[in-house]
C-alpha positions in Angstrom: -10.7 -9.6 -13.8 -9.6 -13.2 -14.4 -6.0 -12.4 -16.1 -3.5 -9.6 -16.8 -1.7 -9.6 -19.6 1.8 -7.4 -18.5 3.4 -8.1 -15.1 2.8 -4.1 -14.2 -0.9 -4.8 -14.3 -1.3 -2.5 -17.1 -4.3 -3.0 -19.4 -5.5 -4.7 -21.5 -7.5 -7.5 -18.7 -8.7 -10.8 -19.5 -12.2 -10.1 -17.7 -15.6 -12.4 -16.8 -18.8 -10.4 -17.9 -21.3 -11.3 -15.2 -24.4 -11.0 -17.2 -23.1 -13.2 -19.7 -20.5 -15.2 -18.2 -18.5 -14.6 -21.7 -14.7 -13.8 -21.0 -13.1 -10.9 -23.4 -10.1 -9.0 -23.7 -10.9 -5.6 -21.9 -9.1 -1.9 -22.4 -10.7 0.5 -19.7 -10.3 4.0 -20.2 -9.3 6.2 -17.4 -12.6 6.8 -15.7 -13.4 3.3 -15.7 -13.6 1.4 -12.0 -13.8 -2.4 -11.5 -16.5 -4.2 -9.3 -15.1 -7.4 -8.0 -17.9 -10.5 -7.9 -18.3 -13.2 -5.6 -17.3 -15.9 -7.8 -20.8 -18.2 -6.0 -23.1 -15.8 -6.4 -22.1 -13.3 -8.6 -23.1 -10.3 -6.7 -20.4 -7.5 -6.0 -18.2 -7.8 -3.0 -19.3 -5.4 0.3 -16.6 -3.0 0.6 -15.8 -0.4 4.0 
């Protein structure tokens, strides 16, 4: 997620597609989870 667009950091996100690098407005629905990238290599962040 690059952006929120309400202080509460309710949706919608301003989000960074890693496969395409493109950057779109984003309304997740409830069973949705978001992976954080390394912004160098673009591979998910180790979590635990």
């Amino acid at each position: 997620m690059i952006a929120l667009h309400h202080e509460d950091g309710t949706p919608p996100y301003d989000v960074r597609w890693s496969d395409t690098g493109r950057t779109t407005v984003f309304f997740p629905g409830p069973d949705a989870h978001v992976r954080h990238l390394h912004a160098a290599s673009g591979r998910p962040r180790r979590t635990g």
